[in-house]
KOLSE-133073 format. One record per residue (C-alpha): x, y, z; residue in one letter. Coordinates in Angstrom, 2 decimals, decimal comma. Example, Ala and Ser with C-alpha at 12.3 -4.5 7.8 and 13.67 -1.06 7.14 Angstrom:
+---------+---------+---------+------+
!      px !      py !      pz ! resn !
+---------+---------+---------+------+
!   12,30 !   -4,50 !    7,80 !    A !
!   13,67 !   -1,06 !    7,14 !    S !
+---------+---------+---------+------+
This chain:
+---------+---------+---------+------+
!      px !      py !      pz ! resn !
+---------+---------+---------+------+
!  -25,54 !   14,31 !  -76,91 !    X !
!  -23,91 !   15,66 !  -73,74 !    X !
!  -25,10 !   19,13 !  -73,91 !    X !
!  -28,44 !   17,93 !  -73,86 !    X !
!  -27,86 !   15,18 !  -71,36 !    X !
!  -25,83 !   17,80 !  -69,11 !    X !
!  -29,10 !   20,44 !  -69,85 !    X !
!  -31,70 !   17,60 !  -69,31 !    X !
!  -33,08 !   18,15 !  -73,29 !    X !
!  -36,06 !   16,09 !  -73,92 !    X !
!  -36,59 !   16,85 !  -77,61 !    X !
!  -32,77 !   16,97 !  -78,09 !    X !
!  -32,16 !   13,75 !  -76,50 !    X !
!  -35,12 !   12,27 !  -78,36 !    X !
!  -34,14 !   13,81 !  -81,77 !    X !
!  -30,54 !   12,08 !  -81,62 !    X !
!  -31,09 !    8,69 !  -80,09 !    X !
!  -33,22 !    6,29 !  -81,90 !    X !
!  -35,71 !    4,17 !  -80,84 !    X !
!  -33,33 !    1,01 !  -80,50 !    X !
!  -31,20 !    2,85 !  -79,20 !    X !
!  -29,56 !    0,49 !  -75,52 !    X !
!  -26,94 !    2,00 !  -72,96 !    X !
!  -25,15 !   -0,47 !  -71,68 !    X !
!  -23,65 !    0,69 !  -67,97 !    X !
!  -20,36 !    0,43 !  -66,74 !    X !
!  -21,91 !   -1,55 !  -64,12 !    X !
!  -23,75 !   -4,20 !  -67,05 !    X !
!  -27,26 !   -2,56 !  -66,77 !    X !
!  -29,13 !   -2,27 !  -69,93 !    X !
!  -31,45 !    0,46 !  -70,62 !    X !
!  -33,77 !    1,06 !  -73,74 !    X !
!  -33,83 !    5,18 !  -74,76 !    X !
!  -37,10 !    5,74 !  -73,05 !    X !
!  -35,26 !    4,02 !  -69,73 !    X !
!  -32,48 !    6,41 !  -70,09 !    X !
!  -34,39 !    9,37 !  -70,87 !    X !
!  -36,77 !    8,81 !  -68,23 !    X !
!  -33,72 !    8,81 !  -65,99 !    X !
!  -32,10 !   11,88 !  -67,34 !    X !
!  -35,37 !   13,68 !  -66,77 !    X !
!  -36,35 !   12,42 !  -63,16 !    X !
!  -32,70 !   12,91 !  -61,90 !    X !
!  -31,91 !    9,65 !  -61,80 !    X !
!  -29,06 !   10,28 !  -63,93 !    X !
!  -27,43 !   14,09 !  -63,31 !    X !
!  -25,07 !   14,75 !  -66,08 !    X !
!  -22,82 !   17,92 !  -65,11 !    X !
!  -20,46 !   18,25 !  -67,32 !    X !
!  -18,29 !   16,12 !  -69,70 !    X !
!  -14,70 !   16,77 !  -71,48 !    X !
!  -13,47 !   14,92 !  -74,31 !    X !
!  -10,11 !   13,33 !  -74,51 !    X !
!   -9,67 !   11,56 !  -77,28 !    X !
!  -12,04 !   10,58 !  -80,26 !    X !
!  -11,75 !    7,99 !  -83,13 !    X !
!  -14,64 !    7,87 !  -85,39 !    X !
!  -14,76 !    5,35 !  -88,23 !    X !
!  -17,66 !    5,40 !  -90,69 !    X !
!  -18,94 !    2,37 !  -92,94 !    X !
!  -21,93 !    3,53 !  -95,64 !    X !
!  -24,88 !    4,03 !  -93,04 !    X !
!  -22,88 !    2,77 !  -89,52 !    X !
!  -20,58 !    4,73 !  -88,19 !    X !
!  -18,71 !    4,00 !  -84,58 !    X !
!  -17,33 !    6,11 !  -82,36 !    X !
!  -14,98 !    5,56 !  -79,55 !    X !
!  -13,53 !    8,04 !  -77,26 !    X !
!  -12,85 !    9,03 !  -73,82 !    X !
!  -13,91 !   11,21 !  -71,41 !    X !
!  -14,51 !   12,66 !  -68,18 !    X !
!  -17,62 !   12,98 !  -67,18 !    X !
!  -18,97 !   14,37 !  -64,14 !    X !
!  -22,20 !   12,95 !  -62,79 !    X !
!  -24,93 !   12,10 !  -60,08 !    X !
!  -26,04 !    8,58 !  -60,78 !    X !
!  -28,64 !    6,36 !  -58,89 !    X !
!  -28,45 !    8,24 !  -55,74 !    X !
!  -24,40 !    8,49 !  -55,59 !    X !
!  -22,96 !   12,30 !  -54,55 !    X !
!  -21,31 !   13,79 !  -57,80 !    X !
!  -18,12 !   12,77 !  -58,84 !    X !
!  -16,28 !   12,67 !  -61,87 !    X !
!  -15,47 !    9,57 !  -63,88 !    X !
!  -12,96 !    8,85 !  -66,38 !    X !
!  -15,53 !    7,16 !  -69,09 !    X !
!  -14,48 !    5,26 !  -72,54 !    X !
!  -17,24 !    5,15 !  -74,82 !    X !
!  -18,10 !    2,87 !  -77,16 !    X !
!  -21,05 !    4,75 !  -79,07 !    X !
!  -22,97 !    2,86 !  -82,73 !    X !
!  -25,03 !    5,39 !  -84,83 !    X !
!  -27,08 !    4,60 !  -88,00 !    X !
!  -27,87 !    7,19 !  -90,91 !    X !
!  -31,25 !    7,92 !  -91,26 !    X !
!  -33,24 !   10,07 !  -93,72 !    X !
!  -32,95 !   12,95 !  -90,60 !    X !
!  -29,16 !   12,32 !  -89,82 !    X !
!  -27,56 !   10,46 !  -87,97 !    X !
!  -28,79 !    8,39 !  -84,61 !    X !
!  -27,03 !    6,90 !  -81,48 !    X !
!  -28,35 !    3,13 !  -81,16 !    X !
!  -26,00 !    2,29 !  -79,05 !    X !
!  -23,35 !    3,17 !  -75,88 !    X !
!  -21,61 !    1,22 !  -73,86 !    X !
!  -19,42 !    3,01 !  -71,46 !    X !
!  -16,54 !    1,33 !  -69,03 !    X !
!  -13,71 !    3,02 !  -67,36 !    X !
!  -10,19 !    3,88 !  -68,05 !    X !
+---------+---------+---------+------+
């Protein structure tokens, strides 16, 4: 997921989100996966780079939920780059192609 938000990866970004898929901002807004792919491509949203932390991934049957941090560093809405210190809440369901993000919500730490 952050390679190809960092690479601005339509078909990648597609492929692994599905179409419920909501990110919920730091800052409470809500956007649908064509919102937030939209963004990635226009340059709304400039994804540089991002570095894991720390990871705990629990999986139930066909749910699984991750939740980790990270620092990402980012362009958002207009802002100069900077780099944020993210936890991530992410939800993914199994399909019959693998497994899809439905869900991130991301605050700080």
């Amino acid at each position: 997921m952050y390679a190809a938000m960092v690479d601005k990866d339509e078909a990648e970004l597609e492929r692994v989100h599905d179409d419920s898929f909501v990110l919920l901002h730091m800052t409470g807004l809500r956007q649908s996966k064509r919102e937030y792919i939209k963004a990635i491509l226009s340059g709304v949203l400039n994804y540089y780079s991002a570095e894991t932390e720390s990871l705990d991934i629990r999986i139930d049957g066909n749910k699984a939920e991750l939740r980790g941090r990270s620092r990402v560093t980012a362009a958002v809405f207009g802002s100069s780059k900077h780099t944020w210190r993210l936890e991530l809440r992410l939800e993914l369901k199994k399909t019959a192609d693998g497994w899809r993000f439905i869900l991130a919500q991301a605050s700080t730490w």
